[in-house]
VOKEBA-238163 format. One record per residue (C-alpha): residue number from 1; x, y, z; residue in one letter. Coordinates in Angstrom, 2 decimals. Example, Ala and Ser with C-alpha at 12.3 -4.5 7.8 and 13.67 -1.06 7.14 Angstrom:
BEGIN
{1 {12.30 -4.50 7.80} a}
{2 {13.67 -1.06 7.14} s}
***
This chain:
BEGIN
{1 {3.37 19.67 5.75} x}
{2 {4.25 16.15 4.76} x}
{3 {0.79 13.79 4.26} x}
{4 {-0.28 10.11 4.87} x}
{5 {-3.15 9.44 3.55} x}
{6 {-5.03 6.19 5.29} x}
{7 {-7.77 4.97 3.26} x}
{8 {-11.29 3.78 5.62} x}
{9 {-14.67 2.18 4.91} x}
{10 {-15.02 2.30 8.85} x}
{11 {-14.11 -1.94 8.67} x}
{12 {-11.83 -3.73 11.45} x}
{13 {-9.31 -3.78 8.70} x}
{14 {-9.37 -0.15 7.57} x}
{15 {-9.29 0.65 11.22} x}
{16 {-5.97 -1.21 11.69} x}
{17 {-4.58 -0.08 8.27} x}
{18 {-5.14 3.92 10.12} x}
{19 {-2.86 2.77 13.02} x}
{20 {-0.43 1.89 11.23} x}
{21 {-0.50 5.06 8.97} x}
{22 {-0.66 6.89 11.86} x}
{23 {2.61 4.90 13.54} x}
{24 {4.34 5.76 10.45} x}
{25 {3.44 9.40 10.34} x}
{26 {4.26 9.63 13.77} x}
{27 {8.02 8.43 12.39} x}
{28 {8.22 10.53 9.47} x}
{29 {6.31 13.19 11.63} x}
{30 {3.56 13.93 9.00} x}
{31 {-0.25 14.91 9.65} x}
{32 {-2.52 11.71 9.21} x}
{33 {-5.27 12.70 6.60} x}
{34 {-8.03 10.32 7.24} x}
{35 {-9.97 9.67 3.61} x}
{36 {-13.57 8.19 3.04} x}
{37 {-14.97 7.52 0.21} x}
{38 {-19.06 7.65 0.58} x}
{39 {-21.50 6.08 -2.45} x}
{40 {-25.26 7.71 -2.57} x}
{41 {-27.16 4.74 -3.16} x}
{42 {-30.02 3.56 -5.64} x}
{43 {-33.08 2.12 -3.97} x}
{44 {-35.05 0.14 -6.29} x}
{45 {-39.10 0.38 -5.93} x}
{46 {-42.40 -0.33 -7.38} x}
{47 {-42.34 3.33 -8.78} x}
{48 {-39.41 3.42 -10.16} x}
{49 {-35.39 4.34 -8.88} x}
{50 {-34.75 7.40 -6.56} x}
{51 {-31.53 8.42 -4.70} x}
{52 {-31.12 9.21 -0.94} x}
{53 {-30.50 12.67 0.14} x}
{54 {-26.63 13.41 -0.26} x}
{55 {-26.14 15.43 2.62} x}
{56 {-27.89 12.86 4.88} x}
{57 {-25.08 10.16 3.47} x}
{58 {-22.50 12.46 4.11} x}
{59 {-23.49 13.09 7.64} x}
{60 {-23.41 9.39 8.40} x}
{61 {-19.73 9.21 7.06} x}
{62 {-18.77 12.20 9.20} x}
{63 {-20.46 10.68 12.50} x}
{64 {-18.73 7.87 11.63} x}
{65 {-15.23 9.72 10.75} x}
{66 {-15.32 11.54 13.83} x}
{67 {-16.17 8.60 15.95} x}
{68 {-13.32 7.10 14.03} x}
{69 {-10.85 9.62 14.51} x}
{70 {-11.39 9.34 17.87} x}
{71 {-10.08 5.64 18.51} x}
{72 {-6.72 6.54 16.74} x}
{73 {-6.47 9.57 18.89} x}
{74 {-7.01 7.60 22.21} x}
{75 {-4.01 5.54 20.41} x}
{76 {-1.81 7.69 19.23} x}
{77 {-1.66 11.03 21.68} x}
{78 {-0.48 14.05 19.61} x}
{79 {-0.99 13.03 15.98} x}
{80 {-2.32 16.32 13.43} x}
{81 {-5.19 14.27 12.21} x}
{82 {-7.53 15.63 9.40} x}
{83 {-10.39 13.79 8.22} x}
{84 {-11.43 14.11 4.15} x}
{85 {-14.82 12.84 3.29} x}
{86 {-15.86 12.68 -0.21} x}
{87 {-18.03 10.53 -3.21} x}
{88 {-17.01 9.96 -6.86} x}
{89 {-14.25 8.27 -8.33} x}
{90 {-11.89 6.17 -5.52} x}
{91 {-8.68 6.35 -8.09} x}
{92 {-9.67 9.31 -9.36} x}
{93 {-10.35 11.31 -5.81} x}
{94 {-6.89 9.45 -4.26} x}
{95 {-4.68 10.91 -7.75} x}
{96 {-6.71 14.66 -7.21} x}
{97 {-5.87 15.02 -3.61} x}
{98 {-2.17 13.85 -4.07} x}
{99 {-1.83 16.33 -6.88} x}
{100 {-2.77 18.99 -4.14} x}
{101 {-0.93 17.71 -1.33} x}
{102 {2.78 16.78 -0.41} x}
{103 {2.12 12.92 -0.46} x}
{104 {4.10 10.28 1.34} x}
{105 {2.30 7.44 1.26} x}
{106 {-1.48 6.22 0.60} x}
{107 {-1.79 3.66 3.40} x}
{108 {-5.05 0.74 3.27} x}
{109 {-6.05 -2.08 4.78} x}
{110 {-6.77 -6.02 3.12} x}
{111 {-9.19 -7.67 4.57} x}
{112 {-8.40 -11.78 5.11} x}
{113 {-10.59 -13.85 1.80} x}
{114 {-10.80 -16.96 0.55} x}
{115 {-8.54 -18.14 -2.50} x}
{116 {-11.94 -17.16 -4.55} x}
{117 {-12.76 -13.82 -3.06} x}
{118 {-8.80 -12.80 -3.90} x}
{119 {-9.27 -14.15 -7.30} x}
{120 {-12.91 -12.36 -8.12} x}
{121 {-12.53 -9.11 -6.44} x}
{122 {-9.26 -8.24 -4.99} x}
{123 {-8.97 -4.88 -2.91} x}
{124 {-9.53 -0.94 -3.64} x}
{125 {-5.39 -1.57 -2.41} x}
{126 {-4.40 -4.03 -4.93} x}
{127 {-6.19 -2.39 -7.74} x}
{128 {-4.62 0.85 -7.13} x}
{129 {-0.97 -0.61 -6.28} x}
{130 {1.95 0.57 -8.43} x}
{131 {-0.53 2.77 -10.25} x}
{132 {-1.07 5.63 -8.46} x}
{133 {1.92 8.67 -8.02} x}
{134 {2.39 7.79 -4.66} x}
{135 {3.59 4.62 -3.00} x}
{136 {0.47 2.73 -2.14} x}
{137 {0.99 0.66 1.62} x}
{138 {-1.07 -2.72 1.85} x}
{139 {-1.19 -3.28 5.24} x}
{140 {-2.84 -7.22 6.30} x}
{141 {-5.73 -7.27 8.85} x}
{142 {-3.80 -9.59 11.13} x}
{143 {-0.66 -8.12 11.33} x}
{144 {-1.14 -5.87 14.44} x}
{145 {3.27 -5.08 14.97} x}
{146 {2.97 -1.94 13.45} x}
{147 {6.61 -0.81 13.43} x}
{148 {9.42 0.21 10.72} x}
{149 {12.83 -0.63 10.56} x}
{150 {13.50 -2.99 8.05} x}
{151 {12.63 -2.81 4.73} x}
{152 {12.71 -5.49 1.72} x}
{153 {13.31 -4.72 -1.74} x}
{154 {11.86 -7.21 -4.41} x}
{155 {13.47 -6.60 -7.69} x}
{156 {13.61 -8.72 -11.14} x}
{157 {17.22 -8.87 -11.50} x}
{158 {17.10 -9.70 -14.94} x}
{159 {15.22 -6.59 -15.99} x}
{160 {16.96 -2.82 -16.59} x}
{161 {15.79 -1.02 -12.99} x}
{162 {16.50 3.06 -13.47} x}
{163 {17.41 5.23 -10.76} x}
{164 {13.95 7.03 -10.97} x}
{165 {12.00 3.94 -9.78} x}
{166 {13.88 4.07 -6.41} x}
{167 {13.45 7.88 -5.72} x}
{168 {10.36 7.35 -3.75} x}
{169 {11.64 4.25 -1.86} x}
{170 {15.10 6.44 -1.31} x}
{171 {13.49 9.33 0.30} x}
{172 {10.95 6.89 2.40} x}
{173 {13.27 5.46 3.80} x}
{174 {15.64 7.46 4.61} x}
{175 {12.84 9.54 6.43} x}
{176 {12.10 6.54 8.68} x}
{177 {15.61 5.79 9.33} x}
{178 {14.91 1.89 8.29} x}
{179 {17.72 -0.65 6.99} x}
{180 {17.25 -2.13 3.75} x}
{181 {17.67 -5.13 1.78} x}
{182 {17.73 -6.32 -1.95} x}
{183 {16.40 -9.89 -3.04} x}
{184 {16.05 -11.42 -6.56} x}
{185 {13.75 -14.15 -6.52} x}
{186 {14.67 -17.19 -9.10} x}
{187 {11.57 -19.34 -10.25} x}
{188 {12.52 -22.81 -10.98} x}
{189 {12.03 -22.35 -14.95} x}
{190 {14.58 -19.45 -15.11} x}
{191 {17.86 -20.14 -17.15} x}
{192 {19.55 -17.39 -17.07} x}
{193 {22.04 -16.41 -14.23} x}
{194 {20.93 -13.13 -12.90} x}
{195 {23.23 -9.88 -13.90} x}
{196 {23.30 -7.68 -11.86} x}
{197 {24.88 -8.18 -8.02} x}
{198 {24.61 -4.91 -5.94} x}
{199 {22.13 -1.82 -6.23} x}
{200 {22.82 1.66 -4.94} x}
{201 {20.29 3.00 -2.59} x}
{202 {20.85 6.27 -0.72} x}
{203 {24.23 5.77 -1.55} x}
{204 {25.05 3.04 -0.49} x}
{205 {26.51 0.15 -2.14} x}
{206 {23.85 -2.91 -1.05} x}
{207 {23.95 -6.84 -2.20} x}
{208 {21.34 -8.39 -4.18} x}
{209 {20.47 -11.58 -2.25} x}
{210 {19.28 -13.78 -4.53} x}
{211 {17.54 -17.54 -3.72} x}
{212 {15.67 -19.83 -5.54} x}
{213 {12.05 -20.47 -4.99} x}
{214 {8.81 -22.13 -7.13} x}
{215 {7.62 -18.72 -6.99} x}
{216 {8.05 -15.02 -6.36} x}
{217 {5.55 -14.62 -3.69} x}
{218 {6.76 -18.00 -1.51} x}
{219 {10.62 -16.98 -1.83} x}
{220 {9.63 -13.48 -0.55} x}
{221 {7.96 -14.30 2.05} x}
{222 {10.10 -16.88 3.35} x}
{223 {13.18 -14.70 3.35} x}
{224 {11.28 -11.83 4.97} x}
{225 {10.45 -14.43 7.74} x}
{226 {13.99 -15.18 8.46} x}
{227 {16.08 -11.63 8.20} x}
{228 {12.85 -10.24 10.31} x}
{229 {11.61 -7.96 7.66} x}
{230 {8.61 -5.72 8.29} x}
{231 {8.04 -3.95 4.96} x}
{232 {7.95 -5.32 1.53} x}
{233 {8.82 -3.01 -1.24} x}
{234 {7.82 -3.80 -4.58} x}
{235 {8.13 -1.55 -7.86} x}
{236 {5.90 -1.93 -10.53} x}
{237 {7.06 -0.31 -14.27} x}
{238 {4.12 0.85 -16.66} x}
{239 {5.83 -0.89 -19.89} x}
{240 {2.52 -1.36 -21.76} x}
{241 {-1.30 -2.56 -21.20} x}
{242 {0.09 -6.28 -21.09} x}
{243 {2.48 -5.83 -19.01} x}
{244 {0.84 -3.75 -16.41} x}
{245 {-1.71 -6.73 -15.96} x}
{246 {1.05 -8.95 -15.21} x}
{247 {2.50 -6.22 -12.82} x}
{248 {-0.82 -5.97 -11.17} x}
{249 {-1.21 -9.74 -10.77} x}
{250 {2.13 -10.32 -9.22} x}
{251 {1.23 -7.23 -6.60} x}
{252 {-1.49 -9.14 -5.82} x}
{253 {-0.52 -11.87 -5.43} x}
{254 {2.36 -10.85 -2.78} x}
{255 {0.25 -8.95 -1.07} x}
{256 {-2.49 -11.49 -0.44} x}
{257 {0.73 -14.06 0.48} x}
{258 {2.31 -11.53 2.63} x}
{259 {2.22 -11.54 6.50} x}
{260 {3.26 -7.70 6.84} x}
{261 {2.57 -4.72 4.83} x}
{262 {3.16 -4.45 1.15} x}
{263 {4.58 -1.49 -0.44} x}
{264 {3.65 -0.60 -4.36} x}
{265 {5.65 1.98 -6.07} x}
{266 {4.87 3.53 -9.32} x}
{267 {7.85 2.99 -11.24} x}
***
């Protein structure tokens, strides 16, 4: 069976990140896997360091999970909902379980921070955005809509885009049903006229809208406010080291900009 995975730490924006996986598994009519990630901590004493008991930490992540599991039940009747509890690696335990498991989306939360807090530590969502086999869903703490129909595809016009970048956006979509639309966004410094017009998706023939903004983040935004947009796609290529940090930055920065949930694809 088709999976979402929703990402928790148990936080008022993790919590709202699972209802809205679980409103979108409901509408590609996947099971909701639940996933926690659980540290054993360090305590620091006079003697020396020791660790607390592992299976005592684990049992306090699945009283919490089950309590947890619970709300989103109460919300959303009928839902297969697993929960998958685990410690290590966060990148490393998200890539394992989608190599086991028909993956359609890994679905988190961002909590509201200051321009410093975005700047110094970002989000277990933006650091794993774009890299990751599956498209990674940043969903804002405030926006509380949760729906699907219209989808927004950010693309660089001025950069090669190959069919195999939009297989995962093709086949979301088209699950949910959604309508989709194309922009370019043109910086004020850019000189060159953008080349390429329409884009095929799902076959069908769709225009590139294309407007002029002081940056990426501002122009998408803006247009998503007016056509009533509700998802933002975004895919980011893995060119080289240097261009991946750029990638990552730009991610980043739309999703900390954006007022509804940001979609990374591994392109």
């Amino acid at each position: 069976m088709k999976t979402i995975i929703a990402a928790t730490d148990f936080s008022a924006s993790s919590l709202n990140a699972c209802l809205y996986a679980a409103t979108i598994a409901q509408k590609l009519n996947c099971k909701l896997t639940v996933f926690n990630l659980f540290d054993i901590p360090v305590v620091h004493s006079n003697s020396g360091l020791y660790f607390i008991s592992y299976e005592s930490v684990k049992k306090y992540s699945v009283d919490k999970m089950n309590k947890f599991i619970h709300k989103i039940k109460t919300a959303k009747h009928g839902l297969h909902i697993e929960p998958f509890i685990i410690s290590g690696s966060f990148k490393s335990e998200i890539e394992t379980f989608i190599s086991k498991h028909n993956v359609e989306a890994v679905v988190m939360g961002l909590a509201a921070k200051t321009k410093v807090e975005k700047f110094i530590y970002g989000s277990h969502s933006t650091d794993i955005a774009g890299r990751i086999k599956a498209p990674v869903i940043i969903v804002p703490e405030k926006y509380k809509k949760h729906k699907l129909t219209s989808v927004l595809l950010s693309v660089d016009n001025n950069e090669k885009l190959y069919h195999t970048s939009l297989i995962a956006l093709e086949k979301f979509t088209f699950d949910a049903n959604t309508g989709i639309k194309v922009l370019s966004v043109r910086t004020e410094d850019e000189l060159f006229t953008p080349k390429q017009q329409e884009l095929k998706i799902n076959r069908a023939t769709l225009k590139i809208n294309t407007i002029k903004s002081k940056n990426i983040e501002k122009g998408i935004v803006s247009f998503c406010r007016k056509n009533k947009t509700d998802l933002i796609a975004v895919i980011s290529k893995h060119h080289s080291a240097l261009y991946d940090l750029f990638a990552e930055t730009h991610t980043k920065k739309i999703a900390f900009a954006s007022k509804v949930p940001v979609m990374a694809i591994h392109g």
